[in-house]
TORVO-770336 format. One line per 3 residues: for each residue x, y, z of N, C-alpha, C, O. Coordinates in steps of 0.2 Angstrom, whole numbers, plus 5000, padded with zeros to 4 digits. Each point is the difference from the previous one (the first is absolute). Example, Ala and Ser with C-alpha at 12.3 -4.5 7.8 and 13.67 -1.06 7.14 Angstrom:
5066/4972/5039/4996/5006/5000/5004/5006/5000/5005/4999/5003 | 4993/5006/4993/5004/5006/5001/4996/5005/5003/5003/5006/5001
end
This chain:
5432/4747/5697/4994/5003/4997/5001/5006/4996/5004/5004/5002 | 4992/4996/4993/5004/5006/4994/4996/5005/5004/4994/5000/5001 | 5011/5006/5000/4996/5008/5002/4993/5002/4996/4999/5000/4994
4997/5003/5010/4994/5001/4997/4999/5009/4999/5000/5004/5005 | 4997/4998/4988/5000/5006/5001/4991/5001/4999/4998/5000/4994 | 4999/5003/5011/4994/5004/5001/4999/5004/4996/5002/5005/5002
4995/4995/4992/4999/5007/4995/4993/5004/5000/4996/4998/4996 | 5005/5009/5010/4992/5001/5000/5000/5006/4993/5003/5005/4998 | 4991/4993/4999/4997/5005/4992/4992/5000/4999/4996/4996/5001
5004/5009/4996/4991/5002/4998/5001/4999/4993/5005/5002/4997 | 4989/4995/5000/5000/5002/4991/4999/5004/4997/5001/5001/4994 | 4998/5004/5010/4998/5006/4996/5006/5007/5002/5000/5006/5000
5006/4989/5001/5008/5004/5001/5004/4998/4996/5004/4995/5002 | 4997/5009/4992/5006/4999/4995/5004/4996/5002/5002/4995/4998 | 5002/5010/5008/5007/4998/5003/5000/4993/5004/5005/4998/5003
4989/4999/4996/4998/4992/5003/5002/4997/4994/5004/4996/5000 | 4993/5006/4996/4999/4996/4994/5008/5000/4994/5000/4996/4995 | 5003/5008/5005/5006/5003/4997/5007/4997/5007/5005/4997/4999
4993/5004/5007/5004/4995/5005/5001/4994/5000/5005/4997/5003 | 4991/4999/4995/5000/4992/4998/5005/4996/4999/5002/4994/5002 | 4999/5012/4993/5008/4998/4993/5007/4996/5005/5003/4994/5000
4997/5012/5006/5006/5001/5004/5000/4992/5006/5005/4996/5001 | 4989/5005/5001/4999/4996/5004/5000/4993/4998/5001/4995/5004 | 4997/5003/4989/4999/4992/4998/5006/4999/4999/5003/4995/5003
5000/5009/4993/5010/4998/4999/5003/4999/5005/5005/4996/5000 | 4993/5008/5007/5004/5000/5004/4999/4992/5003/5004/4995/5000 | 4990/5003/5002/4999/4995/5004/5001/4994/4995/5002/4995/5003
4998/5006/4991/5003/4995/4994/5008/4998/5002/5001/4994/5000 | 5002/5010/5001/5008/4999/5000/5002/5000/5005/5006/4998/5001 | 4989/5002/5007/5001/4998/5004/4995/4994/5004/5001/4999/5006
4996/4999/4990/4998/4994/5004/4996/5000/5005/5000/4996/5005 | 4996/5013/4995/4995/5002/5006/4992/4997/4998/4999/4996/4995 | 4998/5008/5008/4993/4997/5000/4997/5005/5000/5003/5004/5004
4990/4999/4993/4997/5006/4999/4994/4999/5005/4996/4995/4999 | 5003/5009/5007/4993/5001/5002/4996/5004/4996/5002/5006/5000 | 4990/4994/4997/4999/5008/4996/4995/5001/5008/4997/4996/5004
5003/5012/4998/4994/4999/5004/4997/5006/4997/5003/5004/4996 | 4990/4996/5007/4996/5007/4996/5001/5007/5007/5000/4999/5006 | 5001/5007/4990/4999/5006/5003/4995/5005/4993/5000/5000/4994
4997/5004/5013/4995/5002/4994/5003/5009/5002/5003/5001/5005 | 4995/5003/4990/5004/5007/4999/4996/5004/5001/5001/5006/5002 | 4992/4990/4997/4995/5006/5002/4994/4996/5001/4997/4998/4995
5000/5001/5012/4995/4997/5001/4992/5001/4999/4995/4996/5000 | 5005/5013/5000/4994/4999/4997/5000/5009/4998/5006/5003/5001 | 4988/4999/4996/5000/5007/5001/5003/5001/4991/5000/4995/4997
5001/5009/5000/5002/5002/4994/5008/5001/5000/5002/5000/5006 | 5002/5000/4990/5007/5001/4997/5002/5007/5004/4995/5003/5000 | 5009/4999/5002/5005/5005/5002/5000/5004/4994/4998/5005/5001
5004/4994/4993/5000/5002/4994/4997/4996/4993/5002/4995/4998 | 4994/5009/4998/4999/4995/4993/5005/4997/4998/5006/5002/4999 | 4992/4992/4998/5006/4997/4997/5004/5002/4993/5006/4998/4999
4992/5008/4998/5002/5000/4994/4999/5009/4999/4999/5004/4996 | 5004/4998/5012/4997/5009/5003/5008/5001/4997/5002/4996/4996 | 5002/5009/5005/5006/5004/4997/5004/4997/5005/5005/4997/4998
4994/5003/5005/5004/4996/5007/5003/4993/4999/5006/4998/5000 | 4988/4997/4999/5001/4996/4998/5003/4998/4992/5004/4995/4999 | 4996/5010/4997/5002/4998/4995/5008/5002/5000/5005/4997/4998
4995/5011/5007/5010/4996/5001/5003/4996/5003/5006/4999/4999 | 4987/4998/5007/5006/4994/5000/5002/4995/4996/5006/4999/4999 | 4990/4998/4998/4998/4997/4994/5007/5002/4995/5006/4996/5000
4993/5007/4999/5007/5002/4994/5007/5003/5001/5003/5003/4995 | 4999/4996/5014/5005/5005/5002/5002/4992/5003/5004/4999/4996 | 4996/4997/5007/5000/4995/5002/4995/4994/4999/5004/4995/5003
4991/5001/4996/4995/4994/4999/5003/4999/4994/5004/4996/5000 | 4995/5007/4994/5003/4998/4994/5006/5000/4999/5003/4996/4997 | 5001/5008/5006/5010/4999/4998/4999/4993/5004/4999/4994/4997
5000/5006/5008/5002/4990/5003/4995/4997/4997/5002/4994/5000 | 4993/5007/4997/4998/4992/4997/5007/4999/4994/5004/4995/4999 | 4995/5012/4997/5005/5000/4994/5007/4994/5002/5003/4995/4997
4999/5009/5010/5008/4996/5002/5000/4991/5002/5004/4995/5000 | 4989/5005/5002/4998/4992/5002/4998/4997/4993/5001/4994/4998 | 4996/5010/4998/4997/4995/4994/4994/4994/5001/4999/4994/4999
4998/5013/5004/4992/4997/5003/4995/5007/4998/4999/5006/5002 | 4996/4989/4995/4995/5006/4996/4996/5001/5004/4996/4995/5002 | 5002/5013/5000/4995/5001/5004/4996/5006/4997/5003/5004/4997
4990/4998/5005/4997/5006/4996/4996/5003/5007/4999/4996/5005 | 5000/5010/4995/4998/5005/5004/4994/4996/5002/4998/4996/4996 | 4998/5005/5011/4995/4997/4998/4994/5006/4999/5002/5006/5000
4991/4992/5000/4998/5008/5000/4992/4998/5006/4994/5001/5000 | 5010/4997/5006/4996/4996/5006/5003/4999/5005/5006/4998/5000 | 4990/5003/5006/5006/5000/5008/4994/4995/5003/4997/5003/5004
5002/4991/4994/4996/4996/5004/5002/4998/5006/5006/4999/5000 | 4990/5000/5005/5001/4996/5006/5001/4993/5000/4996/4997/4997 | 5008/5000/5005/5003/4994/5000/4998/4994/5006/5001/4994/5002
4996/5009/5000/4997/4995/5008/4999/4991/4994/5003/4995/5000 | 4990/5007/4996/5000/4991/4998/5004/4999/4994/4998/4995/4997 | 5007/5008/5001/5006/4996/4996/5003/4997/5004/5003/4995/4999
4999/5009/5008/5004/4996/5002/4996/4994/5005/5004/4997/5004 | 4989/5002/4995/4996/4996/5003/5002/4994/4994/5005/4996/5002 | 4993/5003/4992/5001/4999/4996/5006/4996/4997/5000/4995/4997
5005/5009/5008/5006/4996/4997/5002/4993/5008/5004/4995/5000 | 4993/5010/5003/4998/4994/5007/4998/4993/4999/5001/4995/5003 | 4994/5007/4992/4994/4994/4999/5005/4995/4993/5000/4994/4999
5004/5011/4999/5006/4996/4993/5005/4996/5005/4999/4994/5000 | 5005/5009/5003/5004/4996/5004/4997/4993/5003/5003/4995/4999 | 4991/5005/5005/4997/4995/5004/4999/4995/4995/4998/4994/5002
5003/5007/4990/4999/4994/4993/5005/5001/4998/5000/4999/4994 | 5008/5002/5008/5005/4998/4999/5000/5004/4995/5002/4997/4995 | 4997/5010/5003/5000/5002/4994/5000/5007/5001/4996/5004/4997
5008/4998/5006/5002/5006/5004/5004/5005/4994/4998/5006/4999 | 5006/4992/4997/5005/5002/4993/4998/5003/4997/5001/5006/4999 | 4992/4989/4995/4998/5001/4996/4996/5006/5000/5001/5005/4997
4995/4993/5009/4994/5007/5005/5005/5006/4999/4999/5005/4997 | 5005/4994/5006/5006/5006/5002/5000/5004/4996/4998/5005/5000 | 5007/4993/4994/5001/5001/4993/4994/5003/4997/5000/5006/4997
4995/4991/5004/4995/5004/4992/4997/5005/5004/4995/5003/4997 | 5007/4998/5011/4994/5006/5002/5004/5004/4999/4996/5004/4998 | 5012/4999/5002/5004/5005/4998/4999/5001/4994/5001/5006/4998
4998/4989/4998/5000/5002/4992/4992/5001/5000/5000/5006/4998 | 4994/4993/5002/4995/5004/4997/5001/5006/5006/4995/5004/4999 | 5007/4998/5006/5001/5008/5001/5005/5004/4999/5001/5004/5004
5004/4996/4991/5004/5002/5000/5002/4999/4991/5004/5004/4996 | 4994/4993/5002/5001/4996/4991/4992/5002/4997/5000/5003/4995 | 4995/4995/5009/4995/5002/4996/4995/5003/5005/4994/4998/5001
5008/5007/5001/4995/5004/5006/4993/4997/5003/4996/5004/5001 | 5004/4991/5001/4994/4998/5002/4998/5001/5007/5005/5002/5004 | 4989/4997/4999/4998/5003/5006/5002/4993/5004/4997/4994/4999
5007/5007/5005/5000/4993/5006/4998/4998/5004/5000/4995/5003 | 4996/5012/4998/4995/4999/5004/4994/4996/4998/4996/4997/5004 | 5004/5002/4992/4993/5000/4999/4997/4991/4997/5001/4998/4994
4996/4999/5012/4998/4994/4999/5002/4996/4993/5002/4994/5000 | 4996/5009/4995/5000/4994/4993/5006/5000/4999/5003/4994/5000 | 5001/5015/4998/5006/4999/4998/5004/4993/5005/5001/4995/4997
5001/5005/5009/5000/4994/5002/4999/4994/5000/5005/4996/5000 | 4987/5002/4999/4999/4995/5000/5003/4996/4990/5000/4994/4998 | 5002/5013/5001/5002/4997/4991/5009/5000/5000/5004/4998/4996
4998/5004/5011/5006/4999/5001/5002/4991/5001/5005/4996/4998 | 4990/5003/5007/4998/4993/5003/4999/4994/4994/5001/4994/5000 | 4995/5010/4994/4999/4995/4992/5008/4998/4999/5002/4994/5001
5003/5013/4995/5005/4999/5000/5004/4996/5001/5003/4997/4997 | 4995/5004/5012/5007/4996/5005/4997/4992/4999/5004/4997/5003 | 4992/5000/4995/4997/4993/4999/4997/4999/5006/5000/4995/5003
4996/5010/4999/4996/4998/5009/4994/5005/4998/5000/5005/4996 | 4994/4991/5009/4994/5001/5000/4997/5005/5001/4996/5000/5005 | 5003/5008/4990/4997/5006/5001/4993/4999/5004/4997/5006/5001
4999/4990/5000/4992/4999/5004/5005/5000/5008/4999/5005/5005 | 5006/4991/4996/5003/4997/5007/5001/5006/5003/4998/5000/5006 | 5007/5005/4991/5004/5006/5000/4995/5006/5002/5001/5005/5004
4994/4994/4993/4994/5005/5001/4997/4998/5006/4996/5005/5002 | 5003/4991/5002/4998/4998/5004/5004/4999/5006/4997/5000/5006 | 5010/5000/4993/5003/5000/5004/5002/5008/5003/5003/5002/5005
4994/5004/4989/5001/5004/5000/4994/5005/5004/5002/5005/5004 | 4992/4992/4996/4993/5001/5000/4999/5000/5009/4996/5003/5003 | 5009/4993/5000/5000/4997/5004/5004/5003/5005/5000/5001/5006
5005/5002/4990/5008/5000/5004/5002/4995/5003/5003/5001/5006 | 4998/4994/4991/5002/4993/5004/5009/5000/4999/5004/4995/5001 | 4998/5010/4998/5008/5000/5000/5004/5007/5004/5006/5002/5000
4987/5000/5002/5002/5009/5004/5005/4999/5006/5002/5005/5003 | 5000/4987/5000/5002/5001/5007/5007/4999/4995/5004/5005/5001 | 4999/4992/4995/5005/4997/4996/5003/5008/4999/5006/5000/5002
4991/5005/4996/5002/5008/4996/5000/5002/5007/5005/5004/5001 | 4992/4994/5004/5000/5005/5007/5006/4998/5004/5004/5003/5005 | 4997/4991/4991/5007/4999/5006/5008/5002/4998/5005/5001/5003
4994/5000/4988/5003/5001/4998/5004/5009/5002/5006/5002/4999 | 4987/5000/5002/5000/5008/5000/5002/5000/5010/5004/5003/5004 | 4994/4993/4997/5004/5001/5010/5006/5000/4999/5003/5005/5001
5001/4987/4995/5005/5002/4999/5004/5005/4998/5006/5001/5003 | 4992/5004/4992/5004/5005/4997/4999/5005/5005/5004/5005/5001 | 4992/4996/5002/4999/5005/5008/5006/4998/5004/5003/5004/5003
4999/4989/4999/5002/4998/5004/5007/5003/4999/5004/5003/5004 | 4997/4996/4988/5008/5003/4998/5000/5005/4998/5002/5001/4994 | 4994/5004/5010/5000/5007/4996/5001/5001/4993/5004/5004/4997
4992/4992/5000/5001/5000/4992/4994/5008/4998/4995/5002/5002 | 5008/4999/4996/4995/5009/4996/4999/5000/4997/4996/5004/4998 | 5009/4993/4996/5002/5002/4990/4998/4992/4999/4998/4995/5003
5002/5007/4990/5002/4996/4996/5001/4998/4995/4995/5001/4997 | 5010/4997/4998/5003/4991/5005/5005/5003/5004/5004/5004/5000 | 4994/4991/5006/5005/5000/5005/5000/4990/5002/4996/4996/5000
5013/5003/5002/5003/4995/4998/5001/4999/5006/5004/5004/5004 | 4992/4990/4999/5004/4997/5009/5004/4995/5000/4997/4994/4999 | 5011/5005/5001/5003/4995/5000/5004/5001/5008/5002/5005/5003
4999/4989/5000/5001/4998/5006/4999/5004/5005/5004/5001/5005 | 4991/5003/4994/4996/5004/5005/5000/5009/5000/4997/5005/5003 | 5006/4993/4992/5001/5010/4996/4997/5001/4996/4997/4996/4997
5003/5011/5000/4994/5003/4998/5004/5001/4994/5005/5002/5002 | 4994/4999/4991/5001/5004/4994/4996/5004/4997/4996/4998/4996 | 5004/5006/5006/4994/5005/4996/5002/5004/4995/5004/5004/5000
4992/4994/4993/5000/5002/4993/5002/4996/4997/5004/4996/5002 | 4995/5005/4992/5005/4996/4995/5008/5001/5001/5003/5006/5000 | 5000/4987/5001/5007/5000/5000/5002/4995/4994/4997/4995/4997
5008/5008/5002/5005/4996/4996/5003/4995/5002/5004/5000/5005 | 4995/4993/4991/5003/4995/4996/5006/4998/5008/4999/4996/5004 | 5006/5008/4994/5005/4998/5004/5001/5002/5008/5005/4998/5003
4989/5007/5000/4999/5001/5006/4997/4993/5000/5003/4995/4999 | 4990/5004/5001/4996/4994/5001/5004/4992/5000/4998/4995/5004 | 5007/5004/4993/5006/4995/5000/5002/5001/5006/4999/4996/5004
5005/5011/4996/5005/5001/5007/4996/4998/5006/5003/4996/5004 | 4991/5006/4997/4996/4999/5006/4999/4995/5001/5001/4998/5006 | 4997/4995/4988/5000/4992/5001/5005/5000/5004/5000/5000/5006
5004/4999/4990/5008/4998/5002/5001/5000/5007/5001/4995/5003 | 4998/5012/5000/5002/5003/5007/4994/4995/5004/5003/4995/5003 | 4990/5005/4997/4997/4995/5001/5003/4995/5000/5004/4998/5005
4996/4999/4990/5001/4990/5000/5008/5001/5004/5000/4995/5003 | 5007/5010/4997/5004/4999/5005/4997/5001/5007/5003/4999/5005 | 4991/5003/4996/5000/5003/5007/5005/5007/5001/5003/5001/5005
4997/5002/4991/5004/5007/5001/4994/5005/4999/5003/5005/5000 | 4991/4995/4999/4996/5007/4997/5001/5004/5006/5002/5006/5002 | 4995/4990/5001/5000/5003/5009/5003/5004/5002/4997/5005/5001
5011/4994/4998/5005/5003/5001/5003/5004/4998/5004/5003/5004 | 4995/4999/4990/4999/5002/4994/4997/5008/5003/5003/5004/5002 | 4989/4995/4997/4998/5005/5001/5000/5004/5008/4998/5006/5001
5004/4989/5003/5003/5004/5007/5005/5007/4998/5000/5005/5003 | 5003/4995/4992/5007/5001/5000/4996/5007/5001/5001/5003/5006 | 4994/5001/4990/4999/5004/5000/4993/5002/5000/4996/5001/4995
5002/5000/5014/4994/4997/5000/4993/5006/4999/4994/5000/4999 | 5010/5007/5001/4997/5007/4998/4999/5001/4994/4997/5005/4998 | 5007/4991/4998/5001/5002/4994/4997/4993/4993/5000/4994/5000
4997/5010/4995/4997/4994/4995/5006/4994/5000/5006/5001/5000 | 4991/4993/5001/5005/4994/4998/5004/5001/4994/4998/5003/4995 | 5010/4994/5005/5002/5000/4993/5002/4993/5000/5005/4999/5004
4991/4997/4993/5002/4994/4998/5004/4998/4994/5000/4994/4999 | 5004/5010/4994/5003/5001/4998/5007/4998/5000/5003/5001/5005 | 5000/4995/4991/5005/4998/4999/5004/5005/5003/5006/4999/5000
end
């Protein structure tokens, strides 16, 4: 059975959206399998800081644009910290019509390409036009919360593995937290599909894993 990698991300996290690149190549060249699960960064209450405050704008141009720059992935500041609770209902409700990708794909792109609110019912429901599924269905399924146990379980999971950040990457039972590179994410398959990650990471059990060549 090909190794499976758990990828927990919120949409409205650059480093979700710019981590992608590493993660699809890796599992490309090695014949793994992606789980996406949802984690939310902030579940209710206002931002920790404005999106577009001084703060925010160093990170933005001291690191979010050098790595989009080095990936060759276009991304624009956004000027909004919406709640993600029903995008990621949303994209519960895309998966269950086998269209989990398409959903995927244009919810990071209108937040992050054309600043749009993802929170907010229509934006959605015009994501659901896009993706060639039913925006009345979508809003209804949203109306309802018919997909809240699907997001609830996903978020037990990332409790379960002390996930706190992200993206954070779980391959045969380990944690990666943050954007990694290309060729960590490989090493880890590998060590998995040997049956060596395990062991691997004993070596140094106080200390961060180094899965590195």
């Amino acid at each position: 059975m090909p190794v499976v990698v758990q990828v927990f991300s919120d949409y409205v996290c650059p480093y979700c959206y710019l981590g992608e690149v590493a993660v699809r190549n890796a599992v490309a060249a090695t014949g793994a399998e992606i789980v996406w699960r949802a984690f939310q960064l902030r579940e209710d209450g206002p931002p920790k800081f404005e999106p577009r405050s001084e703060r925010a704008n160093t990170g933005w141009s001291n690191s979010i644009y050098p790595m989009a720059e080095r990936l060759g992935v276009k991304i624009n500041q956004p000027s909004r910290a919406p709640l993600t609770r029903l995008a990621h209902e949303a994209v519960a409700w895309a998966r269950a019509r086998h269209s989990f990708e398409p959903f995927h794909q244009r919810l990071f792109k209108a937040f992050f390409l054309e600043d749009k609110d993802i929170a907010d019912i229509t934006v959605l429901k015009d994501i659901a036009w896009q993706a060639g599924l039913n925006p009345a269905d979508l809003e209804k399924s949203l109306t309802e919360h018919r997909m809240a146990d699907e997001v609830d379980e996903d978020l037990l999971i990332a409790r379960t593995y002390g996930v706190t950040m992200v993206p954070s990457f779980v391959i045969g039972g380990h944690v990666l937290a943050g954007v990694q590179d290309e060729t960590v994410l490989i090493r880890a398959i590998e060590l998995a599909r040997d049956g060596k990650l395990e062991a691997e990471t004993k070596k140094l059990p106080h200390l961060p894993v180094n899965i590195t060549r």
